[in-house]
C-alpha positions as CSV (number, residue, x, y, z in Angstrom):
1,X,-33.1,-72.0,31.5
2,X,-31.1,-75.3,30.4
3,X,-33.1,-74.6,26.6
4,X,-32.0,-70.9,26.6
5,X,-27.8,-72.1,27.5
6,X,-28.1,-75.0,25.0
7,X,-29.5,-72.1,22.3
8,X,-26.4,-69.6,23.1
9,X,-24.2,-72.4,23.0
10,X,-25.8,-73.6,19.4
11,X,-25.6,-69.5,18.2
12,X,-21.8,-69.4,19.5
13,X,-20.9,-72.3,17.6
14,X,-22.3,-71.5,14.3
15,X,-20.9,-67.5,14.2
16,X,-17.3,-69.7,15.1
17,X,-18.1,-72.1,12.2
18,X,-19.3,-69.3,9.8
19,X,-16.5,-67.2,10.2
20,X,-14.0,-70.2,8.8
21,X,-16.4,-71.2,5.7
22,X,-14.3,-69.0,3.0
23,X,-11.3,-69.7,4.4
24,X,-8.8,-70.2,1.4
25,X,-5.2,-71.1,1.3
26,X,-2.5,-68.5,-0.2
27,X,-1.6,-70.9,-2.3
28,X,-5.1,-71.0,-3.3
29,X,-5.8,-67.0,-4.8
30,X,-3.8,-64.1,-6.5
31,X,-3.0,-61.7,-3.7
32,X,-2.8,-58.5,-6.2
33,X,-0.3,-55.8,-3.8
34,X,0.6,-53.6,-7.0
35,X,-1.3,-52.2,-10.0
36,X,0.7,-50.6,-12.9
37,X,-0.8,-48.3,-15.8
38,X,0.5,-47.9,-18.8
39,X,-0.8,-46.5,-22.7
40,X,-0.8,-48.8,-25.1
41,X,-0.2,-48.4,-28.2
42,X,-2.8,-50.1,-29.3
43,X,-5.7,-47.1,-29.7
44,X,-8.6,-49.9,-29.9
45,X,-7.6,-50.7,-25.9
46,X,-5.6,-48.1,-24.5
47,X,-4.7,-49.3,-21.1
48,X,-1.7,-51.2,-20.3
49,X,-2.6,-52.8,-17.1
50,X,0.3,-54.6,-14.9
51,X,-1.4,-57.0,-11.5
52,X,1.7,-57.7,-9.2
53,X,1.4,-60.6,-7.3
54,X,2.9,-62.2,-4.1
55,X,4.5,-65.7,-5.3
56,X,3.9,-67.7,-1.7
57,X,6.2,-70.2,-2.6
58,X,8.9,-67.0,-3.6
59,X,8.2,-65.6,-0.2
60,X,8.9,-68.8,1.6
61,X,12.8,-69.1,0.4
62,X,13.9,-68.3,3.6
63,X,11.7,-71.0,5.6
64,X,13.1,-74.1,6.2
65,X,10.5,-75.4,3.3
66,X,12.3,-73.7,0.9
67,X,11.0,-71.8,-2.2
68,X,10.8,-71.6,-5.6
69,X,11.3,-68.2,-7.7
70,X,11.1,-64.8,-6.9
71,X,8.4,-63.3,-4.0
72,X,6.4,-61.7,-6.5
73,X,5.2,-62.3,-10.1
74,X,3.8,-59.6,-12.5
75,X,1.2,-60.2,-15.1
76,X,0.2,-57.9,-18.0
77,X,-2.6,-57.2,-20.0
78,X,-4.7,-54.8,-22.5
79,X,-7.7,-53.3,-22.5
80,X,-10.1,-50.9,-22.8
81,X,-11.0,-50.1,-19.6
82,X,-9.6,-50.8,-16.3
83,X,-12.6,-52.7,-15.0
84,X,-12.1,-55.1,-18.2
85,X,-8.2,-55.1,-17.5
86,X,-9.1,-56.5,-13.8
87,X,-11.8,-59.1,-15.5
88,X,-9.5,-60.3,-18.4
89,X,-6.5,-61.0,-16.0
90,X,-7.9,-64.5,-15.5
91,X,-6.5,-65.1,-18.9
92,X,-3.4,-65.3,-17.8
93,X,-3.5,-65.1,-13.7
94,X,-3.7,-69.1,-13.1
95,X,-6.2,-68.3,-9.7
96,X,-9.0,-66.1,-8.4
97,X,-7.2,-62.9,-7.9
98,X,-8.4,-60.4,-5.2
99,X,-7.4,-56.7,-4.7
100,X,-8.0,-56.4,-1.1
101,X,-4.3,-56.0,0.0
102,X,-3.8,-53.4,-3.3
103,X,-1.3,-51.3,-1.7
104,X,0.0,-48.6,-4.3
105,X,-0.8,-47.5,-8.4
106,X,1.8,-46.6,-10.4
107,X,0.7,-44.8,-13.7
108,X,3.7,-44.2,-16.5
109,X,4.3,-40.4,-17.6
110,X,3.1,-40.6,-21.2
111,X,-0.4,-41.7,-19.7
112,X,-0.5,-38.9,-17.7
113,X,1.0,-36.4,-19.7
114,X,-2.7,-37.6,-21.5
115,X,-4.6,-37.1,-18.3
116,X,-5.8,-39.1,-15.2
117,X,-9.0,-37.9,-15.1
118,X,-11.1,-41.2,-16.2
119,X,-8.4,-43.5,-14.4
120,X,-10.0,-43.2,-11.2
121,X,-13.4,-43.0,-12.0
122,X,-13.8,-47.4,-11.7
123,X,-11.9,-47.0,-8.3
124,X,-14.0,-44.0,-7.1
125,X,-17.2,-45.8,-8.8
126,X,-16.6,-50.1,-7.3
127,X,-18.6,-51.0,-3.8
128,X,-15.5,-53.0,-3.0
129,X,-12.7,-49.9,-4.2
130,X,-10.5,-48.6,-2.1
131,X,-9.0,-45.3,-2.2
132,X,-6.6,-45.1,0.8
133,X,-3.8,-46.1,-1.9
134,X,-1.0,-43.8,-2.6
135,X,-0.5,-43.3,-6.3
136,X,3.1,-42.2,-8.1
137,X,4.2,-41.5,-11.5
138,X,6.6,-44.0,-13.4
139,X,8.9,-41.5,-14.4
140,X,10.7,-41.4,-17.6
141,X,9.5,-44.9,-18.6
142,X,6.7,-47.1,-17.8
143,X,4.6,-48.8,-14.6
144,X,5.4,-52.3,-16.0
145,X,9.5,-51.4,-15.9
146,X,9.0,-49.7,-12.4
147,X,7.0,-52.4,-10.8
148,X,9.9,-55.2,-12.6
149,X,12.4,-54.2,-10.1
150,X,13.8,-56.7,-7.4
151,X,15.9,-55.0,-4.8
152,X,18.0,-56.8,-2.2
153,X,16.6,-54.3,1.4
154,X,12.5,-55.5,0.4
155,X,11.1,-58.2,-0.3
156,X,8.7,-56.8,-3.2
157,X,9.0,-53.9,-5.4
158,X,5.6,-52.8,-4.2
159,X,7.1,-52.6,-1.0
160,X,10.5,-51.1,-2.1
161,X,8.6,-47.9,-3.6
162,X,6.7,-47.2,-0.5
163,X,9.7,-47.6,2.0
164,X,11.9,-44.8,0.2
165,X,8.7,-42.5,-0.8
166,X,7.8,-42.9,3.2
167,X,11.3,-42.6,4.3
168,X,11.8,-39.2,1.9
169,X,9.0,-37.8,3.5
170,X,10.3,-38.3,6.7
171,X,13.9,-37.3,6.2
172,X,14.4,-34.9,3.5
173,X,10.9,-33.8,2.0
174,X,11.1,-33.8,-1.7
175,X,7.6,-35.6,-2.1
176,X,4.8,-36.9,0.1
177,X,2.6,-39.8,-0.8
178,X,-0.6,-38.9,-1.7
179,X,-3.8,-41.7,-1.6
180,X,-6.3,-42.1,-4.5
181,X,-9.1,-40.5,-2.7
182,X,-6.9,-37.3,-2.5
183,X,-6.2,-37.5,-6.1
184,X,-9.8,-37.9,-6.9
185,X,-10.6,-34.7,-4.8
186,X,-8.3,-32.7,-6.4
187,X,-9.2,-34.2,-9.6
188,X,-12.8,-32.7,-9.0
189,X,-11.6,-29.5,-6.9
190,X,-11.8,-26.2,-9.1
191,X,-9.2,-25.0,-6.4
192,X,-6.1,-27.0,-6.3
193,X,-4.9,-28.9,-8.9
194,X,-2.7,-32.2,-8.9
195,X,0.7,-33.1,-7.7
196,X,2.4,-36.5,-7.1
197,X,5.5,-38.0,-6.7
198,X,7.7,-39.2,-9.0
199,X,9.6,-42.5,-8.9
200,X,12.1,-43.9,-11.1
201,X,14.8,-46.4,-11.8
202,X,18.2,-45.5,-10.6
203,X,20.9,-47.7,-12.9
204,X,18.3,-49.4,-14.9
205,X,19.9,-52.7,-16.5
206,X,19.1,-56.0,-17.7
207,X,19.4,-57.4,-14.4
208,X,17.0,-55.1,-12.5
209,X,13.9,-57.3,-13.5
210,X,16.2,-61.1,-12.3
211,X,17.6,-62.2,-9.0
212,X,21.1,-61.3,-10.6
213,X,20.5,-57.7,-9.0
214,X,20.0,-59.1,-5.7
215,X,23.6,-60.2,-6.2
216,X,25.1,-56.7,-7.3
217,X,26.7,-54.6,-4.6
218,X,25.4,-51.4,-6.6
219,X,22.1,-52.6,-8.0
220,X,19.3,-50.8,-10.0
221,X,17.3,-49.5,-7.5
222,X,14.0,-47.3,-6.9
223,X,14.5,-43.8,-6.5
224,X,12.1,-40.8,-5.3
225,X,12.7,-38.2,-8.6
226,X,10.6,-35.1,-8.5
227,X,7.1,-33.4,-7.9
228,X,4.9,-34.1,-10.8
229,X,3.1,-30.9,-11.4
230,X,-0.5,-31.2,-13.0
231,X,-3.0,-28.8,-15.1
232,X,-6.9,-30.1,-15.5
233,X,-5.9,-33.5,-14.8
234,X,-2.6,-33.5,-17.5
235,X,1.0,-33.8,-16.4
236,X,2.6,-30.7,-17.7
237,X,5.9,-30.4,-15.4
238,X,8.4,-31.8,-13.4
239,X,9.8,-30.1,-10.1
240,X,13.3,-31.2,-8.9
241,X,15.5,-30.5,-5.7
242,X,14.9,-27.6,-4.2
243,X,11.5,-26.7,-6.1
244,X,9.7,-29.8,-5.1
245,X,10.5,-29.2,-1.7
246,X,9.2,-25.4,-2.0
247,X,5.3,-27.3,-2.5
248,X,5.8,-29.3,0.8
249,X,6.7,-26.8,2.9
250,X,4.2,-24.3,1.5
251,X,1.3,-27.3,2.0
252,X,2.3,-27.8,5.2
253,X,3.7,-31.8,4.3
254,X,7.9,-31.8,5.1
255,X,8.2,-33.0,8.5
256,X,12.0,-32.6,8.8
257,X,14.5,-31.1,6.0
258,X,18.5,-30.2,5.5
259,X,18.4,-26.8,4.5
260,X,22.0,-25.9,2.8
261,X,22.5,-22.5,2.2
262,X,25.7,-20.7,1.3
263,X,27.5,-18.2,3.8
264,X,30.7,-17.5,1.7
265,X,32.0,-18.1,-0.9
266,X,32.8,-21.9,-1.2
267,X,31.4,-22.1,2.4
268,X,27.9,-23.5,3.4
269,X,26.2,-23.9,6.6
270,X,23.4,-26.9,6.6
271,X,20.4,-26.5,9.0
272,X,18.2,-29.3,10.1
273,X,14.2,-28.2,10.0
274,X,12.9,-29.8,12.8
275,X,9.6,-27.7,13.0
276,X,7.7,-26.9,10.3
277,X,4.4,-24.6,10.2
278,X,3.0,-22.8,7.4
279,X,-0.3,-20.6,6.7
280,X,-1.6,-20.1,3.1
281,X,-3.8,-16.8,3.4
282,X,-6.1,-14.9,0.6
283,X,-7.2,-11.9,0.3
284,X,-9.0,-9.6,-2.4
285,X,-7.6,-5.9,-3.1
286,X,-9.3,-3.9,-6.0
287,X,-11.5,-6.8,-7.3
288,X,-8.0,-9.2,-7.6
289,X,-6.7,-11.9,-5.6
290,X,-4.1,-11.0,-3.2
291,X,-2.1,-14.3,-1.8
292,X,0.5,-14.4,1.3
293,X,1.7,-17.4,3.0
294,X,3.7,-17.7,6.4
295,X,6.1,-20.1,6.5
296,X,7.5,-20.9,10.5
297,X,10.9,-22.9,10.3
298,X,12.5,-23.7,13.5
299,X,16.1,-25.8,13.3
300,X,19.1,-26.6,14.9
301,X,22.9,-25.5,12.6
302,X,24.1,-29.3,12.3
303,X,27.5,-29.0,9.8
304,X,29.3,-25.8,8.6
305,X,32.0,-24.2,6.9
306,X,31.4,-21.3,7.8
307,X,34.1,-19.7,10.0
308,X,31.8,-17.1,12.4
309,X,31.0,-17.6,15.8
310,X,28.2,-19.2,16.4
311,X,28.1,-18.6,20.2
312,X,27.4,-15.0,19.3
313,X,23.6,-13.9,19.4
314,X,23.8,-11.1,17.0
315,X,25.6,-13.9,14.3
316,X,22.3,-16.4,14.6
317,X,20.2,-13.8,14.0
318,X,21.8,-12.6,10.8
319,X,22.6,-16.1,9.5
320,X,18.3,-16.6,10.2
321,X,18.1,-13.7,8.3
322,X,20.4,-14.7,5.6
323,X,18.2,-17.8,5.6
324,X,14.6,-16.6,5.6
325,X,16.1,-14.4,2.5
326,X,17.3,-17.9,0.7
327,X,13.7,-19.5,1.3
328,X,12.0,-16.7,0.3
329,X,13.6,-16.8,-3.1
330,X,13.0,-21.0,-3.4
331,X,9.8,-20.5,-2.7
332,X,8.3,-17.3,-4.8
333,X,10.4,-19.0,-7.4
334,X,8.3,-22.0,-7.8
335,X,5.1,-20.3,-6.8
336,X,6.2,-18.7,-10.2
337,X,6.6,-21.3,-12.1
338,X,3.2,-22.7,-11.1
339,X,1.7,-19.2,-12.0
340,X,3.6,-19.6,-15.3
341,X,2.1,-22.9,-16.0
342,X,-1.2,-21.5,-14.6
343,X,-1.4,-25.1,-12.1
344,X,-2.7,-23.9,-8.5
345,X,-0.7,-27.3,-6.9
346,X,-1.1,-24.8,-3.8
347,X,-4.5,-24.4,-3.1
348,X,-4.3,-20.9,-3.4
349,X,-8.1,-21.3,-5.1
350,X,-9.3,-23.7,-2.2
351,X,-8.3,-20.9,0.3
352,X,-9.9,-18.4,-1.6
353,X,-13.1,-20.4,-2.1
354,X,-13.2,-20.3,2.1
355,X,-12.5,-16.2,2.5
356,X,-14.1,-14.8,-0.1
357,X,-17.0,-17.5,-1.3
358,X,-18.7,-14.7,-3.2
359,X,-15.9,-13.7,-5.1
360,X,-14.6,-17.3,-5.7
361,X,-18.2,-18.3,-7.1
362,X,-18.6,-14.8,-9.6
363,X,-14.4,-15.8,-10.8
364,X,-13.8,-20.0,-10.1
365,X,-14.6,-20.6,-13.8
366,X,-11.6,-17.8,-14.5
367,X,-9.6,-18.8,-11.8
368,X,-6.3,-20.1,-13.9
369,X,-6.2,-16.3,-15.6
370,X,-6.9,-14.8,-12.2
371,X,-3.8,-17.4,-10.6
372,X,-1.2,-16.5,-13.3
373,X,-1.4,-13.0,-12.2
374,X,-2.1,-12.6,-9.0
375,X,0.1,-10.9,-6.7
376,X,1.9,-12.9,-3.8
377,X,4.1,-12.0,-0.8
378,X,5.6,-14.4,1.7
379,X,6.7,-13.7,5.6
380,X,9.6,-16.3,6.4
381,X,10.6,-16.7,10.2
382,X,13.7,-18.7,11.1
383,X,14.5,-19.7,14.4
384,X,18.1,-21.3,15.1
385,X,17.4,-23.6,18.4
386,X,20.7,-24.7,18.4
387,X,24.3,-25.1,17.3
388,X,25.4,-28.6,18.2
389,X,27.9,-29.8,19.9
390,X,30.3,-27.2,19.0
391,X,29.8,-23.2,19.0
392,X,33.0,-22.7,15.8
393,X,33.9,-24.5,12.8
394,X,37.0,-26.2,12.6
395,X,39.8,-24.3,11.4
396,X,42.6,-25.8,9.3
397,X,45.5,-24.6,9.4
């Protein structure tokens, strides 16, 4: 019995000791939080790959230590393929560098204006990859610029980019991040094609890459700038405002919007979406594909200029109606302009592919012809849950 305590003790001891044997230092490795993809210029290796790294001793400034520099550093390199780009940054990365705490890819426009299909392929293809990493555009200008960026409200620009993406979806619905493993799925899918959010610089100047724009009480800053709308893989179109929006609530991804519509003229009245459903359906009617969505918006009025009296039933209901109207023409507007550009960012196709499988298997090789003209209604139901505090507008006399 004594033996068989001694042994348990002996197996304890060497799972604790095991457990500590690759223990390493910070100080010791290249934490990589950020990757960066650019074209080169250079035809012979077209990737511009930028590895941002935490600087520990950046980090620690505000310990009683002290610091040197700023939190992060960024590193760049070319090459011909991203698995070489990740291999030849020990030229210049002074320590082993690991991608474990990778937490976002940033690809510039002109390299995705040329496609992202083979980008993801190594990410997709590595036994150590992960894909639950959101992935934006650089737009107008490059990953290396975008990823340069010190801000004074986070502490890396890694983290800067998620913090407003994630606080856009949550507030006002423009975009919604979306992980690698989605974009390699719709990559692959024959039935939706690509969208992602854009992000750019917002004042670029000389200081935005030094600790000079921590300084500035209107610093360059990140900025959440449109829906980036793709065809076979190849950026081909920017949505803006209210047209970027129009995807999210059609895909089911705003969680809370200001809807600002006008009521007269010079007048608007702003709702706050605080319940948001939608239902893409399919259908096929003489041997063509038929699409209707439902889109459920319940809200409460929370500012207007409007002067009508809001404690009057039959009012709501016509100012819901005025607003389904509104929504209806945002969104058949840029379901248009994806029929126009013949890029399904909807999923019409997926749905299809679920209803009608036959049909979708004799017609998915046709299906950006059959998308571009197919015919599409929408049923939009308001519901106004609430007017606030007050009932009337303020009147000034």
């Amino acid at each position: 019995m004594k033996n068989y305590l001694s042994l348990l003790w002996i197996t304890a001891l060497c799972l604790c000791v095991s457990g500590c044997s690759n223990y390493r230092e910070l100080n010791q490795i290249g934490v990589i939080i950020g990757l960066g993809i650019d074209e080169n210029k250079n035809s012979e290796e077209p990737y511009k790959v930028t590895y941002q790294i935490i600087n520990p001793s950046g980090l620690s400034q505000g310990s009683s230590s002290g610091g040197q520099g700023l939190p992060v550093i960024n590193y760049t390199v070319t090459a011909k393929s991203l698995v070489e780009a990740l291999k030849k940054a020990s030229v210049v990365i002074p320590r082993e560098h690991i991608t474990s705490h990778l937490s976002l890819i940033v690809v510039g426009e002109k390299l995705a204006r040329n496609g992202l299909s083979l980008l993801f392929d190594a990410l997709d293809r590595g036994k150590q990859a992960r894909t639950s990493i959101p992935v934006f555009i650089a737009r107008d200008g490059t990953a290396e610029k975008l990823l340069g960026v010190i801000e004074p409200f986070e502490v890396t620009p890694v983290k800067s980019i998620l913090s407003t993406t994630q606080n856009n979806q949550k507030m006002y619905g423009i975009v919604s991040n979306v992980q690698a493993y989605e974009v390699i799925s719709m990559l692959l899918s024959e039935g939706k094609d690509l969208s992602l959010p854009g992000i750019n610089i917002n004042k670029p100047s000389q200081q935005s890459e030094e600790a000079g724009n921590l300084e500035n009480t209107s610093p360059s800053a990140m900025q959440v700038k449109g829906l980036a709308m793709f065809r076979k893989g190849k950026l081909v179109r920017w949505l803006d405002g209210d047209e970027a929006r129009s995807v999210q609530l059609v895909t089911s991804e705003v969680k809370s919007t200001a809807l600002v519509f006008p009521c007269n003229i010079n007048e608007n009245i702003t709702v706050t979406a605080t319940g948001i459903k939608s239902e893409i359906k399919t259908k096929i009617r003489r041997g063509q594909p038929f699409i209707h969505t439902d889109l459920n918006v319940m809200g409460e009025i929370t500012e207007t200029s409007c002067q009508k009296d809001l404690s009057n039933p039959k009012v709501l209901k016509e100012l819901e109606k005025e607003i389904q109207n509104e929504l209806q023409k945002e969104i058949k507007k840029t379901i248009s302009i994806a029929q126009k550009e013949k890029a399904d960012i909807f999923g019409f196709g997926d749905s299809l592919s679920r209803t009608n499988p036959s049909y979708w298997r004799q017609h998915k090789q046709n299906w950006e012809s059959l998308f571009s003209s197919a015919k599409v209604s929408m049923n939009v139901n308001v519901t106004i849950v609430n007017t606030g505090m007050r009932t009337n507008p303020y009147e000034v006399n």
